[in-house]
C-alpha positions as CSV (number, residue, x, y, z in Angstrom):
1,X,-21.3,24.3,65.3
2,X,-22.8,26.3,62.3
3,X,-24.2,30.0,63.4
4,X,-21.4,30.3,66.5
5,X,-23.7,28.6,68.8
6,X,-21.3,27.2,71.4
7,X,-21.4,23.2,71.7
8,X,-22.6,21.8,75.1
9,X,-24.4,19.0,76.2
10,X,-28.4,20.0,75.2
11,X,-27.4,20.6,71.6
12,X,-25.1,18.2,70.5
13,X,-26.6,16.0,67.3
14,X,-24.0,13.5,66.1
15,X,-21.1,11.9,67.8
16,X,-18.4,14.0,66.4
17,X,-20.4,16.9,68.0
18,X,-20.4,14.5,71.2
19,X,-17.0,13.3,71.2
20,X,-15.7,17.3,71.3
21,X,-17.6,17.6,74.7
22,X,-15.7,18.7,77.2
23,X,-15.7,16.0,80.0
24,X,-18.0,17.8,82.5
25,X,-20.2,18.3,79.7
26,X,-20.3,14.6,78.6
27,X,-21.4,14.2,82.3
28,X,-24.0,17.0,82.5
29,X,-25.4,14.9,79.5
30,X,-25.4,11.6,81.1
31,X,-27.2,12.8,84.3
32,X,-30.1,13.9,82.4
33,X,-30.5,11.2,80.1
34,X,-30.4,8.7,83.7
35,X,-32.7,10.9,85.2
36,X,-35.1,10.8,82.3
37,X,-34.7,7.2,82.6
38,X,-35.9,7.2,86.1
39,X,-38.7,9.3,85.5
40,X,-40.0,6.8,82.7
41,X,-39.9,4.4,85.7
42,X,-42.1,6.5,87.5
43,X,-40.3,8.8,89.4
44,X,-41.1,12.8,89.5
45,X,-38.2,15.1,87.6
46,X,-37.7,16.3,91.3
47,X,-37.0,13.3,93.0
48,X,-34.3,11.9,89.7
49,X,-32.5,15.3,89.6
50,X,-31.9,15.2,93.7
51,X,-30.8,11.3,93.4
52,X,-28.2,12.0,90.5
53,X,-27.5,15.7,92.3
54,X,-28.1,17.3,89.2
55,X,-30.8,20.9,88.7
56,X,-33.9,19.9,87.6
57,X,-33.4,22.8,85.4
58,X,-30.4,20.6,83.5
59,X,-32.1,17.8,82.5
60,X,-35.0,19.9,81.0
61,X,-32.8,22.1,79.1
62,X,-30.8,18.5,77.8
63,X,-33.7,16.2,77.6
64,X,-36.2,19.2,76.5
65,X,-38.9,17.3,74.2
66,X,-39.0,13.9,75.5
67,X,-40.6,15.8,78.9
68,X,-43.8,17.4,78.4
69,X,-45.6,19.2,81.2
70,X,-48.8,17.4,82.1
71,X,-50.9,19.4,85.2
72,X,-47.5,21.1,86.8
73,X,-45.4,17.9,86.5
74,X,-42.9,16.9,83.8
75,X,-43.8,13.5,82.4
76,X,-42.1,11.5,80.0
77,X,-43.3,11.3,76.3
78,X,-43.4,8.2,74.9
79,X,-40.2,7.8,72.7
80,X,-37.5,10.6,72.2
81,X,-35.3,10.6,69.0
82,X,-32.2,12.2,71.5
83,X,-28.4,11.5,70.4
84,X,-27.3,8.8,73.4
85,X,-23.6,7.4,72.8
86,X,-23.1,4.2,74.8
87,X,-20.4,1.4,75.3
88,X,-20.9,-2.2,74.7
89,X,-19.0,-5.2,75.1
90,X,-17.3,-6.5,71.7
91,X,-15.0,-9.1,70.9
92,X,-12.3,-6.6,70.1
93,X,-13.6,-4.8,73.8
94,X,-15.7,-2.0,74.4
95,X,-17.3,0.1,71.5
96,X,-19.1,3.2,71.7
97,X,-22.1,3.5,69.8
98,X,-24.4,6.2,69.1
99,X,-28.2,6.2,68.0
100,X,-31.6,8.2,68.3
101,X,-33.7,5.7,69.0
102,X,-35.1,5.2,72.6
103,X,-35.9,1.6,71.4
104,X,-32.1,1.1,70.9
105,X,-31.5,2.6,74.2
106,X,-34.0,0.2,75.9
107,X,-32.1,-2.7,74.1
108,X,-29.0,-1.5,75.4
109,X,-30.0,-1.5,78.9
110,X,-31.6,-4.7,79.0
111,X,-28.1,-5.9,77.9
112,X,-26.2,-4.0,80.1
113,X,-28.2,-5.8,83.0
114,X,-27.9,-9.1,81.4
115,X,-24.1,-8.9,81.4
116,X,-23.9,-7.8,84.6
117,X,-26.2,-10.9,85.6
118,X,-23.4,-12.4,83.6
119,X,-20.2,-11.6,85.7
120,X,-21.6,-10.9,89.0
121,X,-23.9,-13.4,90.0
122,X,-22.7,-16.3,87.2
123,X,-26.9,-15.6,86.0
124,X,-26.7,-17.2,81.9
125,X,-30.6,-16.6,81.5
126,X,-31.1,-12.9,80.7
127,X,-27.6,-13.2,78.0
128,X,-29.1,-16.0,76.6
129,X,-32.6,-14.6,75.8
130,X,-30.9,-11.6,74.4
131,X,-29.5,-14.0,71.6
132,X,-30.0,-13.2,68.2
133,X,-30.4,-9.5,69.5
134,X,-29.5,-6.9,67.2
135,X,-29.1,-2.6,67.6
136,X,-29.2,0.1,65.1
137,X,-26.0,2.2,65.7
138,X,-23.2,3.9,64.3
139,X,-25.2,4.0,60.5
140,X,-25.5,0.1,60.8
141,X,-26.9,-3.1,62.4
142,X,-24.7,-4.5,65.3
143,X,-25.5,-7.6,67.1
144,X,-24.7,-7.5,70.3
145,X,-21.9,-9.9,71.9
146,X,-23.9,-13.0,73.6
147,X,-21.5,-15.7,73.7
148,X,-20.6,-16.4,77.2
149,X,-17.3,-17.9,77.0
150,X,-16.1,-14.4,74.9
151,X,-18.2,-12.6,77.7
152,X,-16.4,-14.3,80.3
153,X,-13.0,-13.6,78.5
154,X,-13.9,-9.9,78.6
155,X,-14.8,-10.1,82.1
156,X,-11.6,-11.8,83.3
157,X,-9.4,-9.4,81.7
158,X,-11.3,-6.5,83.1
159,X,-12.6,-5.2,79.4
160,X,-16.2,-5.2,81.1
161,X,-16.8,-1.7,82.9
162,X,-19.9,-1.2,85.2
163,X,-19.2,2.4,86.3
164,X,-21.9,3.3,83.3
165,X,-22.8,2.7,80.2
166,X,-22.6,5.8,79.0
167,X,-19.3,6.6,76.8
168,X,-16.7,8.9,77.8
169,X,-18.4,9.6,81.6
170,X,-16.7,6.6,83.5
């Protein structure tokens, strides 16, 4: 990093930066971005920190702007432009991607859950209305992998991973 400020997980900006991490760092990071994920579902910073046993303290100092004080209690803003680097399913197996956009990260989720509709309950509806579906990552437009039959290849040779969706924390 330019000025001899030391990398770690609040103030990496690109995923070169992110893929130099150290491991522990790569999971500091992913705590805080799932806890601010929890709080935009309604939960208090508090209560997200204790159920991913991280400091509340963390995922302020990683998350920082997209939590904004509101009467004593942290609350979400409505978007954050934060670096996230996640995997997805291709047909050449997973891929890591990273992007700013919470948008993209709300994308991401829904199709995390839709492939794990996919492969443990044999659910085709949420892949399906996914089709067409398309993420801004890496510098380009990506479509994301919909076709069951490749899905269910993946899945029965194990390329599917659950642990998280997060790269480089599983």
């Amino acid at each position: 990093m330019k000025g001899g400020k030391r990398l770690s997980a609040a103030n990496v900006r690109n995923l070169k930066e992110y893929s130099a991490l150290p491991h522990a760092e790569k999971l500091r990071r992913e705590k805080a971005l799932k806890a601010l994920g929890l709080v935009r579902r309604g939960l208090s910073l508090r209560s997200a920190a204790k159920q991913l046993e991280t400091p509340p303290q963390s995922v302020v100092s990683i998350v920082g702007s997209a939590l904004k004080k509101d009467r004593g209690r942290y609350v979400p803003t409505k978007g954050d432009r934060r670096l996230r680097v996640m995997v997805i399913p291709t047909r050449q197996g997973p891929k890591e991607v990273a992007f700013y956009s919470f948008a993209t990260a709300q994308k991401i989720s829904r199709y995390d859950e839709a492939v794990k509709a996919l492969s443990l309950r044999g659910d085709y509806g949420p892949i399906q209305r996914l089709k067409d579906t398309k993420i801004f990552a890496n510098g380009e437009w990506i479509e994301l992998l919909t076709d069951i039959d490749e899905l269910e290849r993946l899945d029965r040779s194990h390329a599917l991973s659950f642990e998280s969706i997060y790269a480089g924390t599983a």
